[in-house]
N, C-alpha and C positions, 0 to 999 in steps of 0.2 A: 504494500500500500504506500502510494506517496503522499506525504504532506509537504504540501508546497511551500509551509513558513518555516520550516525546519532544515530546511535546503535540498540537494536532489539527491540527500542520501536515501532511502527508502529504508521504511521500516521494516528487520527482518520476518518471517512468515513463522520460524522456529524459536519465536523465543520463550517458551513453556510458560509456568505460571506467570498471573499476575502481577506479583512479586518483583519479576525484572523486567517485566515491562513497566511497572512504575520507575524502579532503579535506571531506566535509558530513556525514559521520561524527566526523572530528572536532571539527567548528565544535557541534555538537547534542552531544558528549559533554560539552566542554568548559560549555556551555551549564549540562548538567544538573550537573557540578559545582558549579557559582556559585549554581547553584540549593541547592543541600544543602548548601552552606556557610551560606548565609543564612540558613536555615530551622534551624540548629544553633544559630548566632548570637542568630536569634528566640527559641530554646527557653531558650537560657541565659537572657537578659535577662529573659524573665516568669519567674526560678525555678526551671526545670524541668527539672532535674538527668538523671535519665533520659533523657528525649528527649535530650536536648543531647549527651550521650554518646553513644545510639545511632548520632544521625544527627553527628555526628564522628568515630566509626569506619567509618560509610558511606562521608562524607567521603575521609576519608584514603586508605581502597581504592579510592576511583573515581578517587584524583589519582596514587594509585601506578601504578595500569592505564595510568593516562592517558597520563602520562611515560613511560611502556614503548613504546606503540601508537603517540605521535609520537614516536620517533625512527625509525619507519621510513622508508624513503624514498620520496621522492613527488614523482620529479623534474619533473614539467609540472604546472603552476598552473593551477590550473583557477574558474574564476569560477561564481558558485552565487548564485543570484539569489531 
């Protein structure tokens, strides 16, 4: 399956329980945060007052979600390759 915000990596078809696919759920969440960090980072430094707000409020809700979603529990480690 692909998701198109996640980039054109596709989701594998085998990845057993729930479990790891939340654990590669959050590796790819976390991802796209760092992602919209930088790119707010970018807006600021050329100027760009607008964007750089936008996407720091983008920011901020995807890191708030975030910190919600990992502290759930996830007790078996699961390796995601």
């Amino acid at each position: 399956m692909t998701v198109p915000w996640l980039g054109s990596t596709e989701l594998p078809s085998d990845l057993g329980d729930g479990q790891c696919t939340a654990a590669l759920l959050v590796a790819r969440y976390a991802k796209l945060i760092d992602t919209t960090r930088k790119a707010s980072d970018q807006a600021a430094e050329s100027c760009d007052g607008d964007t750089s707000q936008l996407l720091t409020g983008a920011f901020r809700a995807l890191d708030q979600a975030f910190r919600l979603f990992a502290r759930l529990p996830m007790p078996r480690i699961c390796f995601i390759i």
